[in-house]
Structure formats: structure tokens, C-alpha cells
C-alpha positions in Angstrom: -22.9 6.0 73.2 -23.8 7.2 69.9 -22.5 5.8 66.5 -20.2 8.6 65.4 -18.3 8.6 69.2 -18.6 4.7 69.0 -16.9 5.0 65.9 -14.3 7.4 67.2 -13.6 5.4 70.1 -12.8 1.9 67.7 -10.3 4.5 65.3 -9.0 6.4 67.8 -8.5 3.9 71.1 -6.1 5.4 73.6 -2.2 5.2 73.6 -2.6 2.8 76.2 -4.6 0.0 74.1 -2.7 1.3 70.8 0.7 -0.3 72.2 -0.2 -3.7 73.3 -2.0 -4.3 70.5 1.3 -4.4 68.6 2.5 -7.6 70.1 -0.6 -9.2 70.9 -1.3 -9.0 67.1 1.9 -10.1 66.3 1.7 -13.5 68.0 -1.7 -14.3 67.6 -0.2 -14.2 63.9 2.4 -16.0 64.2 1.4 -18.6 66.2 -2.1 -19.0 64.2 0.7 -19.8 61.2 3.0 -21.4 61.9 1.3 -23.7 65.0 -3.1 -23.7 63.9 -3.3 -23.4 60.4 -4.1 -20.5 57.7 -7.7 -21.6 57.9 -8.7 -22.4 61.5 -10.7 -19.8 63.1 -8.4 -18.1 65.5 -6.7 -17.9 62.8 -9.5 -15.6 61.5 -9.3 -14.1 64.4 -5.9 -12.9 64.2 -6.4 -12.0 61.0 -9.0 -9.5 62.3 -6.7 -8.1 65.0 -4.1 -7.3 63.4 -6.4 -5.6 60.7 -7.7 -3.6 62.9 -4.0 -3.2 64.8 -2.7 -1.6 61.4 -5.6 0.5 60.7 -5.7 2.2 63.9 -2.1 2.9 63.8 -2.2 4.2 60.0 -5.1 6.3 61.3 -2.8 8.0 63.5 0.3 8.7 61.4 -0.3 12.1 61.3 -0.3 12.6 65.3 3.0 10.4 64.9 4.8 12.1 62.9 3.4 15.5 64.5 4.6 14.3 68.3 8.1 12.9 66.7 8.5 16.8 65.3 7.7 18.0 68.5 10.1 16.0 70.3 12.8 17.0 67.8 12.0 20.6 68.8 11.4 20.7 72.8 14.0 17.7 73.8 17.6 19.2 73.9 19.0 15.6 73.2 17.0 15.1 70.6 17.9 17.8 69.3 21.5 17.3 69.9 22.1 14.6 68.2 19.9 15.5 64.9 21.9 18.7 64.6 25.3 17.7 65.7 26.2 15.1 63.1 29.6 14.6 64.4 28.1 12.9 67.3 25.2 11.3 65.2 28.1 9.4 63.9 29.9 8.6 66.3 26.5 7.2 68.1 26.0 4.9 65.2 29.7 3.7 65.0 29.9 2.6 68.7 26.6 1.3 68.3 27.2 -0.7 65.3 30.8 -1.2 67.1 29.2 -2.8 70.1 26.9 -5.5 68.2 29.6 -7.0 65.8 31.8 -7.2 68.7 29.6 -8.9 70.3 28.0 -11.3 67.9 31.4 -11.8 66.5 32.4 -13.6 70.1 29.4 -15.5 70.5 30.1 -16.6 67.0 33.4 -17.4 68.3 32.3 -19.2 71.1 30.0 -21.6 68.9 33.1 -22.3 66.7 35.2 -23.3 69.7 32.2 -25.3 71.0 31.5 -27.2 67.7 35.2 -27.4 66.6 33.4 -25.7 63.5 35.5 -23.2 61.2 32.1 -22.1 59.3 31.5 -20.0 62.5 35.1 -18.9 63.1 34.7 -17.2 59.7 31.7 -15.4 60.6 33.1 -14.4 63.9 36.3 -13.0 62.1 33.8 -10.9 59.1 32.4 -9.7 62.7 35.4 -8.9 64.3 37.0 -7.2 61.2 34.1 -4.5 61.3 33.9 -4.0 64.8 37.6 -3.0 64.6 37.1 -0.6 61.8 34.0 0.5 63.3 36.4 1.5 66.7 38.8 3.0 64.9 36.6 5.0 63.1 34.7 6.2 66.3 37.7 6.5 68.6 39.1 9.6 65.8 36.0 11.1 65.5 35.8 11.6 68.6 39.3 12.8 69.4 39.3 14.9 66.2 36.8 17.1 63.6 36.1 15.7 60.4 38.0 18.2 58.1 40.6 19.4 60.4 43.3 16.9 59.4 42.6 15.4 55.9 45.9 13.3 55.7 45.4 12.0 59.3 41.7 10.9 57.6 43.4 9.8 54.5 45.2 7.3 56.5 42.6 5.9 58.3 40.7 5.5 54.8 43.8 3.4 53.4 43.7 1.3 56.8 39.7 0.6 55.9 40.7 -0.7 52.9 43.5 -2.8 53.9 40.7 -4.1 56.2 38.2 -4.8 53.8 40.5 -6.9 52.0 40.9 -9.3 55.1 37.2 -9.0 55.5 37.2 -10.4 52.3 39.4 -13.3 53.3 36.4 -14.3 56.0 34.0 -13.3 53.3 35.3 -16.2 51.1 35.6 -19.0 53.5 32.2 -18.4 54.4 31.3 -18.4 51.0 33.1 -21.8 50.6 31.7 -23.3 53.1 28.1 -22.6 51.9 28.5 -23.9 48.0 30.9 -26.6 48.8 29.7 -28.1 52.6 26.4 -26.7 52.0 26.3 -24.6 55.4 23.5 -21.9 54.8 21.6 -19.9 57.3 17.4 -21.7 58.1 15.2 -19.7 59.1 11.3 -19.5 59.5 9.3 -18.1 56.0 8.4 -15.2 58.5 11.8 -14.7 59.9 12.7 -14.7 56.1 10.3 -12.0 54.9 11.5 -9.3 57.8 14.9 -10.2 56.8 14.5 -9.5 53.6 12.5 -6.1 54.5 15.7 -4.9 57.0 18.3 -6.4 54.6 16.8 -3.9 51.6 16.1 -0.9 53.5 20.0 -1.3 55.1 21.2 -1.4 51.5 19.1 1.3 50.1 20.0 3.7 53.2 23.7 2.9 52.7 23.9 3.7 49.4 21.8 7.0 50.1 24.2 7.8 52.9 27.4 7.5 50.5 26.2 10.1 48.2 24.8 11.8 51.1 28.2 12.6 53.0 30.2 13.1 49.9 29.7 17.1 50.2 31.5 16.8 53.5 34.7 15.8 52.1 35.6 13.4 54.6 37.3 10.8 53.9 36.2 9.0 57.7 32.5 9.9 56.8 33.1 8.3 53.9 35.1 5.2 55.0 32.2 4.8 57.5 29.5 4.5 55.3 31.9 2.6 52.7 31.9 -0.2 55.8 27.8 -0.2 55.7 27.5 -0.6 52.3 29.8 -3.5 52.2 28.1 -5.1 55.6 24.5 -4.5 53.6 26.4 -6.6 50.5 27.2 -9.3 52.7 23.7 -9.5 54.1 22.2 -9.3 50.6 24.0 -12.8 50.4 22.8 -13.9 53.8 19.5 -13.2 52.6 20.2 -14.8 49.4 21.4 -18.2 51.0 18.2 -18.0 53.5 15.8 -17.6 51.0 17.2 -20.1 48.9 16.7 -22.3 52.0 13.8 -21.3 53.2 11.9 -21.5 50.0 14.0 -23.1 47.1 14.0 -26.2 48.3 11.6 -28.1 47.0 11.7 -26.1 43.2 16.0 -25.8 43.0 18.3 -28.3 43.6 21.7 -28.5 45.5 23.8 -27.7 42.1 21.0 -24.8 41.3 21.6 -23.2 44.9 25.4 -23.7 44.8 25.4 -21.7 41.3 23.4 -18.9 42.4 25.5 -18.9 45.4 28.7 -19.1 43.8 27.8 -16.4 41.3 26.6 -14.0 43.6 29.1 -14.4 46.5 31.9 -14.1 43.6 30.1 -10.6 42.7 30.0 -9.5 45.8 33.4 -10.3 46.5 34.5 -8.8 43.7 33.2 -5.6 44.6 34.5 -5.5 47.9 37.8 -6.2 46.2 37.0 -3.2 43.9 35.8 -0.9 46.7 39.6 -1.8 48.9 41.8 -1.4 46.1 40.1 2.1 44.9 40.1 3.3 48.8 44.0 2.6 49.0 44.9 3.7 45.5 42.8 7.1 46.0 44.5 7.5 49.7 47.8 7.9 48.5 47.7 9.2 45.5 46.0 12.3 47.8 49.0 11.5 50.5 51.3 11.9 47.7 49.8 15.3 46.6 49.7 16.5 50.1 53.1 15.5 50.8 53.8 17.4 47.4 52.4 20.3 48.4 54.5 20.9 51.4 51.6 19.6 53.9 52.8 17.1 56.9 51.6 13.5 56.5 
């Protein structure tokens, strides 16, 4: 084999070697960490791999993003649910709908267990969006967005009654973690990909807000209303993790609890802020539409 297909072969390895080198990488990372040491040599090792794991994918970004476009184009179901936004939607909300529900009971199930109210209050934060979430979904689908603007109105004011019971949870859990000290541990590298999903949830939500404005719906809008406020609660999750994970040994307890209490307060604030101005602006729209001879 000569140099130049030798070197072809190492930057461009089939499909087939391309995918298990993902996780293979991953681990050998991982466990070189947190189990051998920085410094050993399968440590180098891994260090290698996944160097070469990350370049060979990087190489191939290009015939990513080209097979992705083509897949938009020739798969009808792709295509489906990129153009019909409607049912992009309502894919999301039963999706999201489905994994609070179901965190929010095995969070209630480890409060029951433990006789422990710090996870009843994260099972009712859970519950509180997977019920919005349904309701949400369960329109949409019955109904256009548009078609019946005081029928959406109403369904905004309920997601703003609901935030403010979300808040309720959101406070006792905010309670419990300046006064009992009850924060989330996690590994530093469990903590870094946190941190990388928690920022990109909060930067999307806030794109998706001014995004779906144009439509003038007021469910697109309650439904991304509800994503920005879940990414505000996780900013705090991540807050009290990180403060965990690696303020320990430069903060103390009173430092944590401040930065805790100050940023929990702000974010409950502005969930309180977000409530109030969905209610007040749903019927003082209900009252104009009621005004103008339309049924409510």
C-alpha cells in the first residue's frame, strides 16, 4: 500500500470502524481518568484514540452534513416532520411530556422510599411540566394553531397559573438546598456535559421564543415559555452541581448557600415575572375579544 492510500485509509476508515470508535474512545477516557491516572500510559493511550476518534469524524463533516441533507430530501418522514411544524411540535411536547412524567414518578417513588420531601419537590416541578406539556400537545393536536386564538389564550393563562405552582416546588427545592444542604454530586465529567446540554437547552430556548413569535400563537408560545423556564431551573441544577463538584475545597458552606440563595431567588423571580405577564396579557386579550363581539 502506498503512503498517500495508507494515508487515506487512517482519515477516511469505513463507517463501520468510524462508529465504534465513538464509545471505545469514550471509555478508554473515562476510565483512564477517573480509575488509572492522567499520566499512566493507557492513559496516553486513550488520549491518542480519541484524537484520532475526533479527527476522523471532523474529517468527515462535510459527508455528514451532505447525507443528513439528503435524508431530509428522499425520506418522506423526514421530511414530514421538518416541514410540518405543527407536528414538529407536537413530537417534542409528548416527547418532553413522556420524560418528566416519568422521572417525576421515579422521583416520587425515591421520596416515598426515603420518607424524603427534597424528592417529593422534584417529583412535583416534574409533574407540573408534564401536565402542561399534555395539555399543550393534546390541543395541538385536536386543533390548528391560529384557528381559535381565545381557545389558545386560555390555555396560555392556565400555563401561567401553572408556573406559579411550579414555582411553589421550585422553592422548596431551593430550601432544601441552602438550608439542609441537599445538592445534586456528580462526577467532574458528568459535570462538564451537563454544563454543555444545560447551555445549549438555554440558548435554543431563548432562540425558539423569538423564533415562534411571527406565528402568533399564543400555544407556540406558551410551549416554548415552559422550555425556557425548565432550562432556568437546570441553570440552577447546574449551578448547585458545580458548586459541588468543584467548590468544595475553595468555597465554604455559607459561600455556596449565598450564591445559591441569590441565584435561586432570581430565578424564581423571573418565573414569577414570566406567570403574572402570561395571565395579565391573556385576559386583557380575552377582554378585547370579548369586546369585540368574538366568543370566549
Amino acid at each position: 500500500m502506498t503512503p498517500t492510500k495508507l494515508l487515506k485509509a487512517l482519515l477516511f476508515p469505513h463507517i463501520a470502524v468510524m462508529i465504534p470508535l465513538v464509545p471505545i474512545s469514550a471509555f478508554l477516557l473515562v476510565y483512564s481518568m477517573v480509575f488509572i491516572g492522567t499520566e499512566s500510559i493507557a492513559a496516553y493511550i486513550s488520549y491518542v484514540i480519541s484524537a484520532y476518534t475526533l479527527t476522523v469524524w471532523c474529517v468527515r463533516i462535510p459527508d455528514i452534513i451532505r447525507f443528513f441533507k439528503d435524508f431530509r430530501i428522499e425520506n418522506k418522514y423526514a421530511r414530514l416532520l421538518i416541514d410540518d411544524r405543527r407536528l414538529r411540535t407536537n413530537v417534542t411536547l409528548y416527547g418532553s411530556m413522556i420524560w418528566n412524567g416519568a422521572y417525576a414518578v421515579f422521583q416520587l417513588c425515591l421520596g416515598i422510599f426515603h420518607s424524603s420531601f427534597w424528592f417529593c419537590s422534584i417529583s412535583m416541578y416534574y409533574l407540573f411540566l408534564a401536565f402542561m406539556r399534555l395539555s399543550l400537545a393534546s390541543y395541538l393536536q385536536k386543533n390548528s394553531p391560529g384557528e381559535n386564538i381565545c381557545a389558545e389564550l386560555k390555555r396560555y393563562r392556565a400555563c401561567g397559573v401553572l408556573l406559579l405552582l411550579i414555582n411553589l416546588a421550585l422553592s422548596l427545592m431551593i430550601f432544601f438546598m441552602i438550608y439542609w444542604g441537599r445538592t445534586f454530586h456528580h462526577h467532574e465529567i458528568t459535570t462538564i456535559a451537563m454544563a454543555a446540554y444545560t447551555f445549549t437547552a438555554f440558548t435554543m430556548a431563548i432562540v425558539n421564543i423569538i423564533k415562534y413569535k411571527k406565528y402568533n400563537s399564543p400555544v407556540y408560545s406558551a410551549t416554548k415559555v415552559i422550555s425556557l423556564a425548565s432550562a432556568c431551573v437546570s441553570m440552577l441544577t447546574l449551578e448547585s452541581t458545580m458548586l459541588t463538584t468543584f467548590g468544595g475545597e475553595s468555597l465554604d458552606l455559607l459561600s455556596q448557600r449565598i450564591f445559591l440563595a441569590v441565584s435561586g431567588g432570581a430565578i424564581s423571580a423571573f418565573i414569577i415575572t414570566i406567570a403574572l405577564y402570561m395571565i395579565i396579557q391573556s385576559n386583557k386579550k380575552l377582554r378585547t375579544a370579548k369586546g369585540n363581539g368574538k366568543t370566549i
